[in-house]
Backbone as a printed PyTorch tensor [residue, N CA C, xyz], in Angstrom:
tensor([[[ 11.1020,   0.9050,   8.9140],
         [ 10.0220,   0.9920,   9.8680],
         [  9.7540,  -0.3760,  10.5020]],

        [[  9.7320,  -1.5280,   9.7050],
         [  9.5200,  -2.8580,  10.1910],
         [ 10.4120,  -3.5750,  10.5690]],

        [[ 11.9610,  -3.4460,  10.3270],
         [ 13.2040,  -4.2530,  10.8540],
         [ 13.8840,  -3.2870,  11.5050]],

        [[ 14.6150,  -3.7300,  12.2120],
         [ 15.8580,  -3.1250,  13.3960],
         [ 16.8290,  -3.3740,  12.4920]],

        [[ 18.2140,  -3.0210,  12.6630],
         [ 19.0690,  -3.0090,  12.4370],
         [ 19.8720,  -4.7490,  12.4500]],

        [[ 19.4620,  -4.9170,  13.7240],
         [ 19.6840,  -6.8320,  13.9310],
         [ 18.9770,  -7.8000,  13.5470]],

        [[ 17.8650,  -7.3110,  12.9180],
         [ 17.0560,  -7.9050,  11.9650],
         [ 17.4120,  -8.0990,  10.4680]],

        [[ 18.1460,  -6.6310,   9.9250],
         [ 18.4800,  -6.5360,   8.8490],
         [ 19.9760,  -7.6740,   8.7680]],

        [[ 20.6880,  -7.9180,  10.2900],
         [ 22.0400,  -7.8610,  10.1580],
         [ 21.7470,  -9.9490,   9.6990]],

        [[ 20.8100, -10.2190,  10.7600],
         [ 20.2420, -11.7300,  10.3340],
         [ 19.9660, -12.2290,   9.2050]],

        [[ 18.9240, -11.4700,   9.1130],
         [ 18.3680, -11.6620,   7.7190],
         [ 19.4000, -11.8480,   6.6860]],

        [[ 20.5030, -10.9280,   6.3820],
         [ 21.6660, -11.2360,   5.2970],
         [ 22.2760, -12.0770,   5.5100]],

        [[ 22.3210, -12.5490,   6.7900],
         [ 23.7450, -13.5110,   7.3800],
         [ 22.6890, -14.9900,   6.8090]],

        [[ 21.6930, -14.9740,   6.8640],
         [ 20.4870, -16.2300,   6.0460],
         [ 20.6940, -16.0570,   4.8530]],

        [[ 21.3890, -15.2350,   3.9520],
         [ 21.1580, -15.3180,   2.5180],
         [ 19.5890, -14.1410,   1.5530]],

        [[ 19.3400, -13.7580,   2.8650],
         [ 18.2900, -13.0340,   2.4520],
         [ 18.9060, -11.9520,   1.4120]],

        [[ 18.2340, -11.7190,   0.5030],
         [ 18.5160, -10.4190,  -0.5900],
         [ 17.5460,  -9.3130,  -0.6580]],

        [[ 18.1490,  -7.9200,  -0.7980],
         [ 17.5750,  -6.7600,  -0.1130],
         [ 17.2570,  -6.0780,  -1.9040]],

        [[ 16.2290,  -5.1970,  -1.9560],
         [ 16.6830,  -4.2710,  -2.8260],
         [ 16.1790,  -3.1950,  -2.6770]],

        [[ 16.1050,  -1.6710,  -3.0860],
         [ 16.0020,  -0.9510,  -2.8250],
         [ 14.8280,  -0.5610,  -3.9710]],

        [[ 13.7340,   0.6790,  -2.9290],
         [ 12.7500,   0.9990,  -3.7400],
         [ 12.4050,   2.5680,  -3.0040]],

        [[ 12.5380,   3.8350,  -4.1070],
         [ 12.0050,   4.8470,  -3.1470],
         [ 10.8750,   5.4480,  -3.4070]],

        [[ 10.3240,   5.5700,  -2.4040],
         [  8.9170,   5.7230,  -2.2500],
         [  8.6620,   7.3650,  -1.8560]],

        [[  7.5260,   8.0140,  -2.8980],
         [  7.1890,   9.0940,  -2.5080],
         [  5.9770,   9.1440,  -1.9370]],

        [[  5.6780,   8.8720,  -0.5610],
         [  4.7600,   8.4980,  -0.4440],
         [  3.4700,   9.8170,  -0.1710]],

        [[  2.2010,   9.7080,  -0.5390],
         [  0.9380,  10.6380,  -0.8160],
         [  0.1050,  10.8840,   0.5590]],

        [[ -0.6230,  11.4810,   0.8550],
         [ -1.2390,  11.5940,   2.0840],
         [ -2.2090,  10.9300,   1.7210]],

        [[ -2.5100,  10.8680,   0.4330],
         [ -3.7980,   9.8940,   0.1480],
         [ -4.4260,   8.6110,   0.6570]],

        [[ -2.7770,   8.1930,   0.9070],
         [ -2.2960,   6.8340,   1.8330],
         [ -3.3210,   7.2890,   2.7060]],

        [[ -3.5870,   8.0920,   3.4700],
         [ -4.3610,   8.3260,   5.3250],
         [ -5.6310,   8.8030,   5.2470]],

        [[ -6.1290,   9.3520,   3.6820],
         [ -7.2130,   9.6730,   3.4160],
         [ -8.3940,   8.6800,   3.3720]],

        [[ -9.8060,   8.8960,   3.5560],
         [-10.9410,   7.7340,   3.4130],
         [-10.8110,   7.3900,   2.2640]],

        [[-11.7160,   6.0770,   1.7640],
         [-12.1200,   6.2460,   0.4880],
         [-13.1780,   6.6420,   0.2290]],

        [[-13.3820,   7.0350,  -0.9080],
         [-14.1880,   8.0480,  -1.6890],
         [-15.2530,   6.9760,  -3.1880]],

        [[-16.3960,   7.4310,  -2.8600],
         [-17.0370,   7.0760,  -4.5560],
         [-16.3550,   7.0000,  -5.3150]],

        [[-15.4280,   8.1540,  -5.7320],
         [-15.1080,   8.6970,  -6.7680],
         [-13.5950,   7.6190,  -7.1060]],

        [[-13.2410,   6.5950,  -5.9940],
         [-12.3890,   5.7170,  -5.5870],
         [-12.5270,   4.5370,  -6.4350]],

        [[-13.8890,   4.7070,  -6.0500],
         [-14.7830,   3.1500,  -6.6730],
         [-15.0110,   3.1050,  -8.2210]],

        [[-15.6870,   4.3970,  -8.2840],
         [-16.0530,   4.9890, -10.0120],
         [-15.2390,   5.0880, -10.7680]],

        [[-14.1470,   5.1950, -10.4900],
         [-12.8080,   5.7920, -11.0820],
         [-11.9000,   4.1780, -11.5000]],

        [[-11.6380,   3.4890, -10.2830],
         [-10.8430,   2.2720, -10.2240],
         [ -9.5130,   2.9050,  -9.8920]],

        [[ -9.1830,   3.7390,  -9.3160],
         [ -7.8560,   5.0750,  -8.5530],
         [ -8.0780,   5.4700,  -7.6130]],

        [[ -7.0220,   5.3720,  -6.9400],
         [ -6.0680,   6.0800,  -5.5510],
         [ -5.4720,   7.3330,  -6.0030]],

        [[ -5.3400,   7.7340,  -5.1250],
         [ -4.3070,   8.7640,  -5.4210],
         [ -2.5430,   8.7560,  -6.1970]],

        [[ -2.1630,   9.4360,  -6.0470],
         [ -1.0630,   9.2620,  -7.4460],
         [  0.2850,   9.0820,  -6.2640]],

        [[  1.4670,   8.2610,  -5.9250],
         [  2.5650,   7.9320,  -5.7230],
         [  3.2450,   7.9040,  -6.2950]],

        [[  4.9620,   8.1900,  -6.3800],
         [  5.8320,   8.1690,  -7.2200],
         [  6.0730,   7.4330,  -6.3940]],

        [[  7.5850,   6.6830,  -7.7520],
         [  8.3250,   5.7050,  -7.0130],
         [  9.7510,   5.4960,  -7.8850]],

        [[ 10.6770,   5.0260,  -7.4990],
         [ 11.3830,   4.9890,  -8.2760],
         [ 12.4590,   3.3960,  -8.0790]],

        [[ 12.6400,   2.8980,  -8.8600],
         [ 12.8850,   1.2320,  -9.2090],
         [ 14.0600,   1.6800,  -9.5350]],

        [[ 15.6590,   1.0520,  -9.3260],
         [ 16.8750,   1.3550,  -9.7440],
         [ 17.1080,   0.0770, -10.7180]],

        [[ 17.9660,  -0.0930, -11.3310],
         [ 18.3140,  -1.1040, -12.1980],
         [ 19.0190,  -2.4590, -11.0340]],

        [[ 19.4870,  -2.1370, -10.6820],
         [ 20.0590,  -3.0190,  -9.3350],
         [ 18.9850,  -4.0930,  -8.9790]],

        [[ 18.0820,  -3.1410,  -8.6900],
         [ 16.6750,  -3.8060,  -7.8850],
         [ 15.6140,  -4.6500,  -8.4660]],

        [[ 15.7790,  -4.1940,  -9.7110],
         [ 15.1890,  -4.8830, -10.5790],
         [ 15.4880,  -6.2620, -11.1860]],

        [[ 16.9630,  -6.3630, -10.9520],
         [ 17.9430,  -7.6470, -11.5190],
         [ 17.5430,  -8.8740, -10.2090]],

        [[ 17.4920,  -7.6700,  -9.3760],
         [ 17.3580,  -8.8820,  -8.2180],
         [ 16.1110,  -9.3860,  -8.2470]],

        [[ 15.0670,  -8.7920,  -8.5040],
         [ 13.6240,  -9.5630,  -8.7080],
         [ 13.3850, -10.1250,  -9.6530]],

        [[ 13.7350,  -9.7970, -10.5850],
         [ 13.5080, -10.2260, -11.8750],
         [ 13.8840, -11.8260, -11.6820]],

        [[ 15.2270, -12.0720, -11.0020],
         [ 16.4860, -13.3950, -11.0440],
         [ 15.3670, -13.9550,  -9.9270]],

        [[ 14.8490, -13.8030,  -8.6750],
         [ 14.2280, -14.2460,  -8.1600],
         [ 12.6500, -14.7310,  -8.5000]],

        [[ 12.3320, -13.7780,  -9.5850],
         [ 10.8480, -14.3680, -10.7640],
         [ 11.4800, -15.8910, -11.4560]],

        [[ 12.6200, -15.4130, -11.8930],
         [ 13.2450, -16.7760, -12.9020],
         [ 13.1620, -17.8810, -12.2030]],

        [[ 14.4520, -17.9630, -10.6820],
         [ 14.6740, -19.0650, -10.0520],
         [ 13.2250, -19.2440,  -8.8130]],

        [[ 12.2410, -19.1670,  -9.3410],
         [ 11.3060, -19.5490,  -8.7990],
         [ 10.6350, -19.4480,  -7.0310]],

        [[ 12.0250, -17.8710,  -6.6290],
         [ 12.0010, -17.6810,  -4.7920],
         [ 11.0520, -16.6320,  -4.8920]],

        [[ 10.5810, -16.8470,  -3.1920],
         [  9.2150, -15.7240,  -2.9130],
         [ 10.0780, -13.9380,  -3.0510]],

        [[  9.4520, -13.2500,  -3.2880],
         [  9.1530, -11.4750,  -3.1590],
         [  8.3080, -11.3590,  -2.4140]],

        [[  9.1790, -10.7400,  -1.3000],
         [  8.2250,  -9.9650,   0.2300],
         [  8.5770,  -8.2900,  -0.3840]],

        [[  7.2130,  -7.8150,  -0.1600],
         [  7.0580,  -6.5730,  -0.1900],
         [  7.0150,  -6.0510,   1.4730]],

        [[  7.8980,  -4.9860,   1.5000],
         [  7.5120,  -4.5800,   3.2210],
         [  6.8350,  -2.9770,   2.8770]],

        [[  5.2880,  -3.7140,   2.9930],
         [  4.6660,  -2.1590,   3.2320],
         [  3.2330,  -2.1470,   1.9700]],

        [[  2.0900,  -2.0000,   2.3760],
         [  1.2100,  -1.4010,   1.1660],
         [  2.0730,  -0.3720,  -0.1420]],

        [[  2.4900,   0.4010,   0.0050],
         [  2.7440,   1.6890,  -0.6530],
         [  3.8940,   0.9270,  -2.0210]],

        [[  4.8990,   0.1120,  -0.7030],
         [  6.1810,  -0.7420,  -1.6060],
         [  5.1310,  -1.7100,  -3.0970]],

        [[  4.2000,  -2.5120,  -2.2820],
         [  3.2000,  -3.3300,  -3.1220],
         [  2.7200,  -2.6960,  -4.1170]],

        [[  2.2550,  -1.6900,  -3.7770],
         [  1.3700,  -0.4360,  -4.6910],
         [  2.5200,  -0.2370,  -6.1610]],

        [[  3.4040,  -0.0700,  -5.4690],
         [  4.9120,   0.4050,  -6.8300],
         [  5.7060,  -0.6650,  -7.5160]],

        [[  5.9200,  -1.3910,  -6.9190],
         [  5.9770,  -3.1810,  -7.4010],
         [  5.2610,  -3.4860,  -8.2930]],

        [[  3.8130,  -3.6320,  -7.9020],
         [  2.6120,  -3.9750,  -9.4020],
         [  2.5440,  -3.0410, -10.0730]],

        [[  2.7610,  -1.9760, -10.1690],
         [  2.8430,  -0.9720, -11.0510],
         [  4.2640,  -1.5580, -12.1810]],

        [[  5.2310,  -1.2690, -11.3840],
         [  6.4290,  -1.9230, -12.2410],
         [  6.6150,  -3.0020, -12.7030]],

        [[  5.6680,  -3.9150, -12.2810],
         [  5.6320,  -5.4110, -13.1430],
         [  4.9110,  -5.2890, -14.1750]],

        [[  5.8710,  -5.9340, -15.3920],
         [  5.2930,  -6.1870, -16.4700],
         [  4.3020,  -7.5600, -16.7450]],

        [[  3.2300,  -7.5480, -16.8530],
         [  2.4360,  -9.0100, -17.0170],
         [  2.9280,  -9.3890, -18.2470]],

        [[  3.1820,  -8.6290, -19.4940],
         [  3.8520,  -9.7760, -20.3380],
         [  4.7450, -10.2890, -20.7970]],

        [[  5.7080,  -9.4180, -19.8420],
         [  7.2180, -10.0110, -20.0730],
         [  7.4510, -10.8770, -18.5220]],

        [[  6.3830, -10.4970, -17.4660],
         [  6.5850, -11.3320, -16.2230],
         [  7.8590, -11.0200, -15.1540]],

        [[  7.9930,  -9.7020, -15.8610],
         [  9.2510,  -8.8880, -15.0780],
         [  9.0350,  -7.4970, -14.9430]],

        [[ 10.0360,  -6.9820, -14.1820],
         [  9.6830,  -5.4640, -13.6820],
         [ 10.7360,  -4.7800, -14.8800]],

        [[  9.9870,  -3.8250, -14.9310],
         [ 10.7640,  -2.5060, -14.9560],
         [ 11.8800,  -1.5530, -14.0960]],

        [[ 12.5600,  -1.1460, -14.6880],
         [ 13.5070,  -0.4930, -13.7320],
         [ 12.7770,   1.1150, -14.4150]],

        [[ 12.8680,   1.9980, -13.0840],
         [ 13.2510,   3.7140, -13.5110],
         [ 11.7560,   4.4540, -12.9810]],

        [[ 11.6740,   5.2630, -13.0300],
         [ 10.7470,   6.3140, -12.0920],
         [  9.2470,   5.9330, -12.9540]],

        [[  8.4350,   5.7990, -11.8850],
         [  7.1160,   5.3840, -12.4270],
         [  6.0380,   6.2860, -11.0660]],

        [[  4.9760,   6.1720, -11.7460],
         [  3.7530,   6.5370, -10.7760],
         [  2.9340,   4.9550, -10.5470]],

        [[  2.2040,   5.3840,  -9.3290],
         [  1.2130,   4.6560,  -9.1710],
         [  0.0560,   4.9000,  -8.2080]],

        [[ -1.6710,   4.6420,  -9.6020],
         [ -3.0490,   5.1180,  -8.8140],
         [ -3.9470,   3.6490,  -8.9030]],

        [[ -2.7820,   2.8560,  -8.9930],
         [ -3.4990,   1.2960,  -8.2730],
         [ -4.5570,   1.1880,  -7.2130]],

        [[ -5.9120,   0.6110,  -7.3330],
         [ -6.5040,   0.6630,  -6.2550],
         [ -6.6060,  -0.9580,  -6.3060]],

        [[ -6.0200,  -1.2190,  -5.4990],
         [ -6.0180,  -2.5390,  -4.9920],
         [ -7.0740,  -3.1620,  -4.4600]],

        [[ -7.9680,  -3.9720,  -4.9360],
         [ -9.3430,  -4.7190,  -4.0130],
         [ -9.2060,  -6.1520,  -3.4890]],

        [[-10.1800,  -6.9670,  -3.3860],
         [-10.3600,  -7.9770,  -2.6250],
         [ -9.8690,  -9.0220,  -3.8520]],

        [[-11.1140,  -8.9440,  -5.3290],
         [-11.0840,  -9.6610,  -5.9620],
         [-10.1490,  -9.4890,  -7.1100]],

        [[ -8.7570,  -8.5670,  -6.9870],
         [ -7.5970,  -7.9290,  -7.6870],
         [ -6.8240,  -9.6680,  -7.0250]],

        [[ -6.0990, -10.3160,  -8.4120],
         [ -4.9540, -11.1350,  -8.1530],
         [ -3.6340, -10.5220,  -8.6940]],

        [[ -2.6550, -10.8820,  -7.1610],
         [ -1.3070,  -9.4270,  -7.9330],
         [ -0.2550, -10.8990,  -8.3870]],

        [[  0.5990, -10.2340,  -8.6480],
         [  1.8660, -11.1920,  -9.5790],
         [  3.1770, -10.7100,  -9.0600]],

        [[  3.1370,  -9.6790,  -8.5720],
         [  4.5150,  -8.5830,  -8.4630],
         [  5.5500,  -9.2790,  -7.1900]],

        [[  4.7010, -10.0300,  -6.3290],
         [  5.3530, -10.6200,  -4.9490],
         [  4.3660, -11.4600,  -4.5860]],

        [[  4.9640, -12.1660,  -3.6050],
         [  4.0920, -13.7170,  -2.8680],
         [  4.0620, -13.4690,  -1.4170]],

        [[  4.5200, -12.1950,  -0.5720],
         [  4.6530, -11.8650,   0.4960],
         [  4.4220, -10.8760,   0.9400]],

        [[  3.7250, -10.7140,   1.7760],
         [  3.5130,  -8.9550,   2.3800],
         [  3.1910,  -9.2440,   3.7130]],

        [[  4.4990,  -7.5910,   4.0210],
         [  4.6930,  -7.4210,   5.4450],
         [  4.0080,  -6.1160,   5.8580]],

        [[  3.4380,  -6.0770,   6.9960],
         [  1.9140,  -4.3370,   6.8510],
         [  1.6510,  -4.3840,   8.0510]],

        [[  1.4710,  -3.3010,   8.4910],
         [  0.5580,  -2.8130,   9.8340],
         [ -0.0620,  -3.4620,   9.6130]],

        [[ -1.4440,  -3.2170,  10.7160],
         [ -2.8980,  -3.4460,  10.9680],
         [ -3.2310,  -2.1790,  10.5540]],

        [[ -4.0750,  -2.5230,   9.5600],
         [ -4.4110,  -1.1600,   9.1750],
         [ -5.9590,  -0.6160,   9.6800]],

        [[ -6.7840,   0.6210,   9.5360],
         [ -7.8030,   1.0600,   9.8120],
         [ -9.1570,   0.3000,   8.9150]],

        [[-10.2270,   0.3110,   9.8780],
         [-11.1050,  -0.3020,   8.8700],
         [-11.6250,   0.7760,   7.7330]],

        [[-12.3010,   0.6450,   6.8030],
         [-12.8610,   1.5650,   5.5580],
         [-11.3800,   2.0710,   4.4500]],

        [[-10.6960,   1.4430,   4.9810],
         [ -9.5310,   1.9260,   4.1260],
         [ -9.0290,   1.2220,   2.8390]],

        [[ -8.0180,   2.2580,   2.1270],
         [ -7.8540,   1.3140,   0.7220],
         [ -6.8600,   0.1300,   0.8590]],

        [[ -5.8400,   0.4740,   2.0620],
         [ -4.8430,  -0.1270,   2.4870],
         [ -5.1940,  -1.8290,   3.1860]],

        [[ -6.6290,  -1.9150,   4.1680],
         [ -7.4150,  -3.2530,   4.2170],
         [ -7.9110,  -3.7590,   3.0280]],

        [[ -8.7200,  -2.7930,   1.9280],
         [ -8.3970,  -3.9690,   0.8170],
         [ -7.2650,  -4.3450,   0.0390]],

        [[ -6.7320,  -3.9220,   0.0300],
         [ -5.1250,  -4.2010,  -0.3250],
         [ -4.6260,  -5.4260,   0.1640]],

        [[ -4.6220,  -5.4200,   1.7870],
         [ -4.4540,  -6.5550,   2.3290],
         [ -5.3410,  -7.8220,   2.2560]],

        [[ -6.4580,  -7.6100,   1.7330],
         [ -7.9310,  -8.7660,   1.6490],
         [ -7.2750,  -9.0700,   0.6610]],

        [[ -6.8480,  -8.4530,  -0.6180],
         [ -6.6020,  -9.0310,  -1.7960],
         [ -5.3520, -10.1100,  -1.8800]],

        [[ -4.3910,  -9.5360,  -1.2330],
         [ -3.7560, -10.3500,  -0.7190],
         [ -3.8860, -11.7470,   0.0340]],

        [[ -4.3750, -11.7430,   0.8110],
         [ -4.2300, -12.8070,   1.6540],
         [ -5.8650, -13.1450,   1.5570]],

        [[ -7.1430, -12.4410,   1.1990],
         [ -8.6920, -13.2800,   1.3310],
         [ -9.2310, -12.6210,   2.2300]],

        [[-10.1480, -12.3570,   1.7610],
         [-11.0370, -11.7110,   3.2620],
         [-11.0580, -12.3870,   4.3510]],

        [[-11.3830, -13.4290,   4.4330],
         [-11.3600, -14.5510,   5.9510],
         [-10.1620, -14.2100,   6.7220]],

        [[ -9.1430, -14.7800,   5.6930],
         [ -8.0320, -15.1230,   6.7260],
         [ -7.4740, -13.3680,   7.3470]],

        [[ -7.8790, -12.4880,   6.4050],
         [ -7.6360, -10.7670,   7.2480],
         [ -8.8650, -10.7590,   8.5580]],

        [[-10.0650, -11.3260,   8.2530],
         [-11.0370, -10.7310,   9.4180],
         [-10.6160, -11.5310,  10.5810]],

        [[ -9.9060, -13.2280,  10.2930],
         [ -9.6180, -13.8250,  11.6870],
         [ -8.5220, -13.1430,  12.1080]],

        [[ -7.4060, -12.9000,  11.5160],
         [ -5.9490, -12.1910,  11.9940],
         [ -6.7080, -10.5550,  12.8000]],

        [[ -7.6410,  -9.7950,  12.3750],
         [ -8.0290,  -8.7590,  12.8700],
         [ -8.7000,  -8.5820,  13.8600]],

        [[ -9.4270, -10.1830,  14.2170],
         [ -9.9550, -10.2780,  15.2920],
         [ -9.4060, -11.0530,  16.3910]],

        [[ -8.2350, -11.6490,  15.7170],
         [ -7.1040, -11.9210,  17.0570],
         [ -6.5150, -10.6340,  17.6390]],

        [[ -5.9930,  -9.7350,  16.8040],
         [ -5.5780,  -8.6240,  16.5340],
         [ -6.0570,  -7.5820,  17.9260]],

        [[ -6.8940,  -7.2960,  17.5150],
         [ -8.1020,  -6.8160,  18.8020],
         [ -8.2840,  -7.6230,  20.2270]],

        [[ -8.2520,  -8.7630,  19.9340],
         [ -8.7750,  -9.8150,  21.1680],
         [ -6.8510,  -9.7750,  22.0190]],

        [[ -5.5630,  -9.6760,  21.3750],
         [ -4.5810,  -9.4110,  21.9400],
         [ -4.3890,  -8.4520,  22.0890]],

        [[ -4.8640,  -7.1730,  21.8370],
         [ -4.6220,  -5.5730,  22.2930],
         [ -3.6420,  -5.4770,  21.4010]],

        [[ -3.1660,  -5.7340,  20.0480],
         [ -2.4000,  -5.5670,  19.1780],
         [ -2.4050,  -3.4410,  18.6280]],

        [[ -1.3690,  -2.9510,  18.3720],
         [ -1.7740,  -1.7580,  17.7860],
         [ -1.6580,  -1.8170,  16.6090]],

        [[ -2.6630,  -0.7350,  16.0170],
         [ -3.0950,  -0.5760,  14.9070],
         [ -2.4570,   0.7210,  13.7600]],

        [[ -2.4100,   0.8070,  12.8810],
         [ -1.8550,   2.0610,  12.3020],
         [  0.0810,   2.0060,  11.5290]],

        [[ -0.0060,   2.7110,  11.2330],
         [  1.5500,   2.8700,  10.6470],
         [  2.3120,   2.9090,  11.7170]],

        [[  2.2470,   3.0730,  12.8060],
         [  3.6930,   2.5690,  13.8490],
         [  3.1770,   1.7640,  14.7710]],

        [[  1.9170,   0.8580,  14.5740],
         [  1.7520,  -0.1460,  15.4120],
         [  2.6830,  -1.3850,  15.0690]],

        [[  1.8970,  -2.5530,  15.4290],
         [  2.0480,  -3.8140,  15.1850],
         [  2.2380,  -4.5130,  13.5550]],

        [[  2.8670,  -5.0500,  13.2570],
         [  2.7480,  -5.8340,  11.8830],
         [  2.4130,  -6.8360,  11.6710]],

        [[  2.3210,  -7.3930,  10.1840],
         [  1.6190,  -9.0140,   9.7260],
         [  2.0290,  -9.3990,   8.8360]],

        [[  2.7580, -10.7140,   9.0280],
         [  3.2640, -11.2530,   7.6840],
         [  2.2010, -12.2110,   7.1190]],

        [[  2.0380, -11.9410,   5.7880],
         [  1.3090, -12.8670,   5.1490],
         [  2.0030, -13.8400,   4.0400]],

        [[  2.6180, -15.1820,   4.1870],
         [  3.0260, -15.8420,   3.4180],
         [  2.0920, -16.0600,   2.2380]],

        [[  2.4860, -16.1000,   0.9400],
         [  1.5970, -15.9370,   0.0910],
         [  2.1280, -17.7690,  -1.1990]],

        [[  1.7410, -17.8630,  -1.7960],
         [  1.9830, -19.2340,  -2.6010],
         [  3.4980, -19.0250,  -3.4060]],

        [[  4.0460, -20.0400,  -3.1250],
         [  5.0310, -19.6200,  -3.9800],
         [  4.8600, -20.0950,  -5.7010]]])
């Protein structure tokens, strides 16, 4: 959804490393949030599934100390799910995830995220606050707007470099 084909073809010809993650993704994704969101500390339920492949490659990139770009809320959502905090590595093999991601949530799973502009009241903006800080999402959202940027799953995107 976020690279072209000549994007993908660059990106490798830089050394960039790809891995694969499949995503079942929920309508929940497009749904409001709910009390029961808040009360709970859950989203709705996503499958996902992590191959062993994919996992070697993050894992080697946790070791040698390079950033993990997630492309997409949903990818992020299944990533921290599959990271282990006390081994500091992922898991490989079919997992769920009812992660509700907030502002004051610190993730571990990646240092990068690539995302629409998403809708306001959604779980997917705090997702992104948590990420990157509330500030630096409300100035990017109000450039966002002030350039006629589009909004939504086939608008415009945002990279957020995150610490390495």
């Amino acid at each position: 959804m976020h690279f072209s084909e000549s994007i993908f073809q660059t990106l490798k010809e830089k050394k960039i490393r790809f891995c694969t993650l499949e995503l079942k993704v929920g309508y929940g994704t497009f749904q409001p949030l709910t009390e029961e969101n808040f009360q709970n500390q859950k989203l709705h339920r996503e499958e996902f599934f992590l191959e062993k492949s994919s996992t070697e490659i993050l894992n080697l990139a946790k070791k040698e100390g390079r950033r993990i770009f997630s492309i997409g809320t949903t990818t992020l959502r299944a990533l921290e799910s599959a990271y282990d905090y006390a081994t500091n590595s992922f898991r490989s093999g079919r997992g769920t995830t009812e992660l509700f991601i907030q502002p004051e949530d610190r993730l571990k799973s990646c240092e990068c995220l690539i995302t629409n502009f998403h809708l306001p009241s959604s779980s997917l903006l705090l997702l992104v606050s948590a990420f990157a800080g509330k500030e630096l999402v409300l100035k990017a959202y109000q450039k966002a707007i002030q350039e006629k940027f589009r909004f939504y799953s086939y608008g415009d995107a945002m990279l957020i470099l995150g610490k390495r």
